[in-house]
C-alpha positions in Angstrom: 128.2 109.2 129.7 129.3 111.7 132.1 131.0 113.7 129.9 127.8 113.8 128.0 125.8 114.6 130.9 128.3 117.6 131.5 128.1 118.7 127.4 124.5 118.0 127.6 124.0 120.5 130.6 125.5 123.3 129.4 123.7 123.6 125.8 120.7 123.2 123.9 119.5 120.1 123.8 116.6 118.5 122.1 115.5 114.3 121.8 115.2 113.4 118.4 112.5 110.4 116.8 113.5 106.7 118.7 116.3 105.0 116.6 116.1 107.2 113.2 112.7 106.0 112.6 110.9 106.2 109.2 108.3 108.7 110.4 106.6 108.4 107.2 106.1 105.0 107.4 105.0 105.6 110.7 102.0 107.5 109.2 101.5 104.6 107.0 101.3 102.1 109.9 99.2 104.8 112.0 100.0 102.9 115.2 99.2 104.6 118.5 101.5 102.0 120.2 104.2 102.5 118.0 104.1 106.4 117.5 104.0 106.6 121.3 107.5 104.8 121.6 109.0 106.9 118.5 107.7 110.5 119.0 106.6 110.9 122.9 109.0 108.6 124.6 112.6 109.7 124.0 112.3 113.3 125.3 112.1 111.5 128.7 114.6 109.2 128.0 117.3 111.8 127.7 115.6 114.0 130.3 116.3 110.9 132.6 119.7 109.6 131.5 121.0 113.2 131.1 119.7 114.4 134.4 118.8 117.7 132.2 115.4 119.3 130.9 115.4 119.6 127.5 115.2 123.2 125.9 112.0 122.1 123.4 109.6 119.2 123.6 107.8 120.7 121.1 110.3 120.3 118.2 110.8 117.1 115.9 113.5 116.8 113.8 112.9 114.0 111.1 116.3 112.0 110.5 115.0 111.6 106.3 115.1 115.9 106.8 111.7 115.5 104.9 108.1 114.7 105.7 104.9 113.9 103.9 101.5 115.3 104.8 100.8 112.5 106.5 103.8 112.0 108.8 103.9 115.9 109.5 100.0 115.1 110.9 101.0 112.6 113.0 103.6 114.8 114.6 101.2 117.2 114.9 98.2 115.2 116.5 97.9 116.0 119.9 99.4 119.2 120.4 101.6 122.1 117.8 104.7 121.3 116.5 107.5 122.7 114.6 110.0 120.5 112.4 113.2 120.8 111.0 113.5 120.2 107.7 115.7 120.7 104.7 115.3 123.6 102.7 114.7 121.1 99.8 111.6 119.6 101.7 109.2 122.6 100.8 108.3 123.8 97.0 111.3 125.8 95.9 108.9 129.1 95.7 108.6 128.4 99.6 112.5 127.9 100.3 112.7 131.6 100.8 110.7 131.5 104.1 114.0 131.1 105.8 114.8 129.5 109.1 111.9 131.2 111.2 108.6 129.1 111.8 106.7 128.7 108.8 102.7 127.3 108.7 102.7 124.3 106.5 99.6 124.4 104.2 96.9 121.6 104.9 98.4 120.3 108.2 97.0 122.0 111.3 99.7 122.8 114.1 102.7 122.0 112.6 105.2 124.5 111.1 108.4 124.2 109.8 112.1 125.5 110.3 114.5 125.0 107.5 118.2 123.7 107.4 120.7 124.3 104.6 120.5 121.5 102.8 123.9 121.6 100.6 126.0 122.3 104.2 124.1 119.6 105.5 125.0 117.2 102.4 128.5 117.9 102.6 128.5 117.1 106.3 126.9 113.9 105.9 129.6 112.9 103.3 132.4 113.5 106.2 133.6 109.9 108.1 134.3 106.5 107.3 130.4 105.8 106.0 129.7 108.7 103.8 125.9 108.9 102.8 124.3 111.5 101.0 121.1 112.5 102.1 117.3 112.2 100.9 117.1 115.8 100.6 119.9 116.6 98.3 118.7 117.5 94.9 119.9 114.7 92.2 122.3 117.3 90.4 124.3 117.1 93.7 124.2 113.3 93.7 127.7 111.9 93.1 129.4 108.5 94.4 131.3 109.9 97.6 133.9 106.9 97.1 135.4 108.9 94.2 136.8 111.4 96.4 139.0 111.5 99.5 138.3 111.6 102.8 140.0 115.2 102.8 138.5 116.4 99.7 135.0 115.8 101.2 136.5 117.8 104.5 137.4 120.3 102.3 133.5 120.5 100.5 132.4 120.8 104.4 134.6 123.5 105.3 133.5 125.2 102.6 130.2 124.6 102.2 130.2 126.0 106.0 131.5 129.1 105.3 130.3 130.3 102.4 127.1 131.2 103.7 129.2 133.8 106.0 131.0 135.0 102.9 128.3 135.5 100.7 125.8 137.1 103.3 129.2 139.7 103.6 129.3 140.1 99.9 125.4 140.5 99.5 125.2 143.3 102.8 128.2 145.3 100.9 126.4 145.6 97.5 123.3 146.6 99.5 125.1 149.7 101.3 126.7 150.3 97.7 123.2 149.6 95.6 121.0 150.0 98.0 119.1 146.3 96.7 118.1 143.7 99.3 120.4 141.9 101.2 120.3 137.9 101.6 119.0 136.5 105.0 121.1 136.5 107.4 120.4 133.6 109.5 121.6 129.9 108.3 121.2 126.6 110.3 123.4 123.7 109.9 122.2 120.3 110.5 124.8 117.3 110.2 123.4 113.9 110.1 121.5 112.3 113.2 123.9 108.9 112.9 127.5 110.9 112.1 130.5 108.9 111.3 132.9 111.8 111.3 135.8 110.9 112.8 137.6 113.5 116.0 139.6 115.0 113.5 136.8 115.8 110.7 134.9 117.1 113.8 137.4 119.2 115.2 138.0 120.9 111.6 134.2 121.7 111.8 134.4 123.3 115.3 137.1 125.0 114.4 135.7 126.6 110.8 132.8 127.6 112.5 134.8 129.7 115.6 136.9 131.0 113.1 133.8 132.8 111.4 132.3 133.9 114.6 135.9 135.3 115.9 136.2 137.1 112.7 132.9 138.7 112.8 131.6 137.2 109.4 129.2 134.7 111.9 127.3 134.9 115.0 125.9 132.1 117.2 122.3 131.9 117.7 120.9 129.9 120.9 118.8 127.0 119.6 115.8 128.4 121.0 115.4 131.7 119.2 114.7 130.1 116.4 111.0 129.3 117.1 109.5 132.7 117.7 105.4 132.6 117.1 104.7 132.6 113.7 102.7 135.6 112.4 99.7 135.7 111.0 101.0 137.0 107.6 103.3 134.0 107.7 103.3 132.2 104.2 102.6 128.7 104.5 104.2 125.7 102.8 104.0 123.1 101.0 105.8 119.5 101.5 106.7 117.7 98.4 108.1 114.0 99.3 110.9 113.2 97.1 111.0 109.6 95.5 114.5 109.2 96.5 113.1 109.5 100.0 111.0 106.3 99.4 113.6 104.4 98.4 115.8 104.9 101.2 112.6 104.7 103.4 111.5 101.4 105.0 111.0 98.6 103.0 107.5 96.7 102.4 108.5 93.9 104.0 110.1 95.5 107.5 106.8 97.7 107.4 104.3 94.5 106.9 106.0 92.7 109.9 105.5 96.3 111.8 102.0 95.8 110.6 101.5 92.2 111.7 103.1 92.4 115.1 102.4 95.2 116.6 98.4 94.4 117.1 99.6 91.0 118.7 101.9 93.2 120.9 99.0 95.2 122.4 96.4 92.3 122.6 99.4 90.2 124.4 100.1 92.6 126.5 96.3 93.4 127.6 96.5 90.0 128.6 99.3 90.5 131.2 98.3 91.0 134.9 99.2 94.6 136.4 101.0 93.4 140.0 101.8 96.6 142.1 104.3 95.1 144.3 105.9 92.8 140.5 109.1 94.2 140.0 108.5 94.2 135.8 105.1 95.4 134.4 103.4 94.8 131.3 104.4 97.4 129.4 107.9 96.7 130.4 108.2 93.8 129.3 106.8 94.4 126.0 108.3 97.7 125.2 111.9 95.8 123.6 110.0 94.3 121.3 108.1 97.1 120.0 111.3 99.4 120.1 112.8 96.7 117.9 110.0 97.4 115.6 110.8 100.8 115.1 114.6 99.7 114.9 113.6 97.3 111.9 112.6 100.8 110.5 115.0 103.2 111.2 116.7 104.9 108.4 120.6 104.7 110.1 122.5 103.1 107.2 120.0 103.3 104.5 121.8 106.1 103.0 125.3 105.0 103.3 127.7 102.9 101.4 126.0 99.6 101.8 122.1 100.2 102.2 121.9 96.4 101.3 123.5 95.5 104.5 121.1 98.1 106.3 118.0 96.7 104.9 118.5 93.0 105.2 119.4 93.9 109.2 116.0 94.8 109.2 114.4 92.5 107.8 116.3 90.3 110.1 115.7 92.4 112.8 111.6 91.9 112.2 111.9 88.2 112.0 113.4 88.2 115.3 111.0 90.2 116.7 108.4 87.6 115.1 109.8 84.9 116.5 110.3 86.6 120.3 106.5 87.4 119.9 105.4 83.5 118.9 107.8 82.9 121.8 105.8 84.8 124.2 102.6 82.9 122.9 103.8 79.7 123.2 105.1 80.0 126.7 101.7 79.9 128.2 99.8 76.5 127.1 98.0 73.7 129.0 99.9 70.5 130.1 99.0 67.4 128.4 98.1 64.5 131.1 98.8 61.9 128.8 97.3 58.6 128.6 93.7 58.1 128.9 91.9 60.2 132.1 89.2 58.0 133.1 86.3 59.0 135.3 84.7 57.4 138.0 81.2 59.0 137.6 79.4 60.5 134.4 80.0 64.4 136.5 83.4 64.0 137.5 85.5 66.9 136.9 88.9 66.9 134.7 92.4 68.2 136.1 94.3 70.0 133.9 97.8 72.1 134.4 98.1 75.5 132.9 102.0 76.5 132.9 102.8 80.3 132.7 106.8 81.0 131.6 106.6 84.2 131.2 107.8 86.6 133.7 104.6 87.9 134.3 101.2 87.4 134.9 98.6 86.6 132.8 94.7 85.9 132.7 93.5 83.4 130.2 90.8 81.4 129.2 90.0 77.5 128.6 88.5 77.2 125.4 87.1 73.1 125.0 86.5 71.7 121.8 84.2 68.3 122.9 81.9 66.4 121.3 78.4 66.1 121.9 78.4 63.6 124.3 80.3 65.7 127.0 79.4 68.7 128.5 82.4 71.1 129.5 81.5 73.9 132.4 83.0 77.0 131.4 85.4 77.8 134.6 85.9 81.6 133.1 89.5 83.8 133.5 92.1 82.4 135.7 95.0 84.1 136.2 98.2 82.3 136.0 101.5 83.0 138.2 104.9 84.7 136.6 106.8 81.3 135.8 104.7 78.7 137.7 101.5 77.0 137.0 97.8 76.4 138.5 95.6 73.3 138.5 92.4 73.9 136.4 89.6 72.2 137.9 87.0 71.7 134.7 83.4 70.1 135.4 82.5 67.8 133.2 79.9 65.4 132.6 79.7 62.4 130.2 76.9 60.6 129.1 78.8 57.5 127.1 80.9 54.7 127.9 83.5 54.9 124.8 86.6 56.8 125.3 86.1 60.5 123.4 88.5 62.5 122.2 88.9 66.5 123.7 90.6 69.3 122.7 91.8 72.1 125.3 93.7 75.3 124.9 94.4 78.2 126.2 93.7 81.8 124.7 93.7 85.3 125.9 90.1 87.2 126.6 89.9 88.3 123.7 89.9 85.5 122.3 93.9 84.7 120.8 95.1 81.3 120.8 97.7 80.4 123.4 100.8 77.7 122.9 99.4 74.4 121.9 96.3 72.8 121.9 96.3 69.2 124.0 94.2 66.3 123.3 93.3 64.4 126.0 91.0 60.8 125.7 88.2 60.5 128.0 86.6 57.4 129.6 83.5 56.9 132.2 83.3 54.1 134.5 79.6 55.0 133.9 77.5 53.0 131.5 75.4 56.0 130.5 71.7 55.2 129.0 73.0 51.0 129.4 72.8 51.8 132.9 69.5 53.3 133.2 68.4 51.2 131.2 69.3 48.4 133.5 68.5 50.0 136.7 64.9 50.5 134.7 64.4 47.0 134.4 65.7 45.4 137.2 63.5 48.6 139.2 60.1 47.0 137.3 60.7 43.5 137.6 61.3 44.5 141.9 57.8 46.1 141.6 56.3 43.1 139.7 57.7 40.8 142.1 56.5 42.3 144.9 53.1 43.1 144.1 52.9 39.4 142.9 53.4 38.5 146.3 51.2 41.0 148.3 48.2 39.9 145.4 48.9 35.9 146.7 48.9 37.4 150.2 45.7 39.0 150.2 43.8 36.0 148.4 45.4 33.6 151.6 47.2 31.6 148.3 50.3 30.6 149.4 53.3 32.0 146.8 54.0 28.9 144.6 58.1 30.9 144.9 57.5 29.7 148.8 57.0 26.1 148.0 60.5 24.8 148.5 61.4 27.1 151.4 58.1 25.9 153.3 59.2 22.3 153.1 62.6 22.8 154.7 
């Protein structure tokens, strides 16, 4: 890491999309939480590890080398953007627009700068994992295993340098013919996950001082590249190859994307903001949404074994469904067990609310009781990271048989929490038996006693006195 730091310092460097992502199926999704992570996030990330400044935060370089419509509006939602792409990603008539800026037609803000696509395809065949790239045209498709490790060397090599030869040839028949010469400016773009080994890499550095020592090549600083683009500027157009699709992120990866990452942000709206809590909310959910756009990153779908890469994330998306039910299920209500009995027909229930998370987080009781009890709502309590809190619920009964009630927690807005507990409910009180009762035994008092004041008044002795005058 030091060493890279030290590299990292003294050249152009630019963050590329988090983990390879699928941009395009990015745009598909049209995530805010997700796009954030992918697009906006990693320019700080290097800034930070690095200890650098990158040279451009305003460049995006797709690891597919090609963009739809969609995707290159995304990129270009909240402020201008220019991307590299393949020369194979805009409409052949277009191609010849070079590696300066170029407008892309029905997409406001972004423009585009274009790689050599053949060097770049011969590149990516270099290392142990050869791939071959979206962008390579299906004439140049060949299976990489049927040649040697060397012999795809030499394809780079030369695929490197001929650009500096013919450029030479082209600018002598224009001093002899006096026709137009061939641009002059090329940009090579290996892959974004390489597998060249130190030698193939050193053979590359090497070809590519050779043509600058000789003269036949010139180095460019990474910057120069985006001058403004003129007005006269032709804009192009992005066709989306179907080869692209397939090595893009599957259905299934994308549906889980899909699924989870609206849990994510409700779950995480949930969690308590603590100033002085070492790990914040969107801490602690940012893995599992950067595992999201792992599950869709396009590292290995182009290589020797995209099977292997595509049932990683699949795998990779299950886990993160499973660590997401995880997080839902570690905040429930405690079961008392048994039967709670009350002493009055408005005594209140005690419940425990456990919290094993590692942070905070304000729910709600939701009661599912039958007509014969009457829950209080108690409202949002917040529970502790990793403890509990005693929920204090006012209840009142109005029958003497033992009911049946359902409690669970859920989340403000209204998601269910771990699992519901059903708890049996009994009153000491006697309900409308009781009142009944105390009714009666309240009228025959009153008839009793105005019996006697009625005898009184008429000087009749009580005939209920008899015995007790005797004695």
């Amino acid at each position: 890491l030091e060493r890279l730091r030290a590299v990292a310092g003294s050249m152009c460097t630019v963050a590329v999309p988090f983990a390879q992502v699928d941009t395009a199926a990015l745009a598909e999704l049209d995530d805010a939480s997700l796009a954030g992570p992918a697009l906006a996030a990693p320019t700080g990330i290097v800034n930070t590890i690095l200890g650098i400044t990158t040279t451009r935060d305003d460049v995006v370089w797709p690891d597919a080398g090609v963009l739809t419509e969609k995707a290159g509006a995304l990129l270009a939602a909240d402020s201008p953007v220019t991307a590299l792409l393949a020369d194979t990603a805009v409409d052949a008539a277009d191609a010849a627009a070079g590696t300066g800026p170029a407008p892309v037609r029905g997409v406001d803000g972004l423009s585009t700068v274009l790689f050599d696509s053949a060097a770049a395809t011969a590149l990516a065949a270099l290392g142990d994992a050869p791939q071959t790239p979206s962008f390579t045209d299906e004439d140049a498709r060949y299976d990489l295993t049927e040649d040697s490790p060397d012999a795809r060397l030499q394809d780079a090599l030369g695929a490197l340098s001929w650009s500096a030869l013919r450029t030479r040839d082209d600018v002598t028949r224009t001093v002899s013919t006096g026709a137009p010469a061939a641009p002059d400016s090329v940009l090579f773009a290996p892959p974004q996950s390489w597998s060249a080994s130190g030698d193939d890499a050193a053979a590359v550095l090497s070809m590519v001082g050779t043509l600058i020592r000789s003269g036949l090549a010139t180095a460019r600083p990474f910057d120069t590249l985006f001058t403004p683009v003129p007005g006269d500027t032709p804009t192009v157009a992005l066709p989306y190859p179907e080869q692209a699709i397939v090595d893009g992120a599957s259905a299934e990866v994308m549906d889980t994307a899909r699924e989870q990452a609206p849990r994510l942000d409700a779950f995480e709206e949930a969690l308590v903001e603590d100033p002085q809590a070492q790990l914040t909310p969107q801490q602690f959910t940012a893995p599992l949404r950067e595992d999201l756009l792992r599950a869709m990153s396009l590292a290995g779908r182009r290589g020797p074994d995209p099977g292997a890469a595509a049932r990683d994330a699949v795998r990779r998306g299950d886990e993160v469904r499973d660590a997401v039910d995880g997080m839902f299920a570690g905040v429930t209500v405690l079961s008392p067990g048994g039967v709670y009995t009350l002493t009055s027909e408005q005594s209140p229930l005690l419940l425990v609310a456990r919290n094993d998370l590692p942070v905070g987080i304000t729910v709600r009781l939701h009661v599912d009781a039958p007509s014969a009890m009457k829950i209080t709502d108690i409202g949002p309590t917040q529970l502790p990271p990793r403890g509990s809190r005693t929920l204090t619920v006012p209840a009142q009964i109005s029958d003497s048989r033992k009911i049946g009630v359902e409690f669970a927690l859920t989340t403000e807005s209204g998601l269910p929490l771990g699992t519901p507990t059903n708890v049996t409910v009994r009153s000491n009180a006697y309900g409308q038996v009781l009142a009944i009762v105390t009714g009666c035994a309240g009228a025959l008092l009153l008839f009793l006693a105005g019996r006697r004041l009625l005898h009184r008044f008429r000087g009749e002795p009580d005939p209920a006195d008899e015995g007790y005058e005797k004695q």
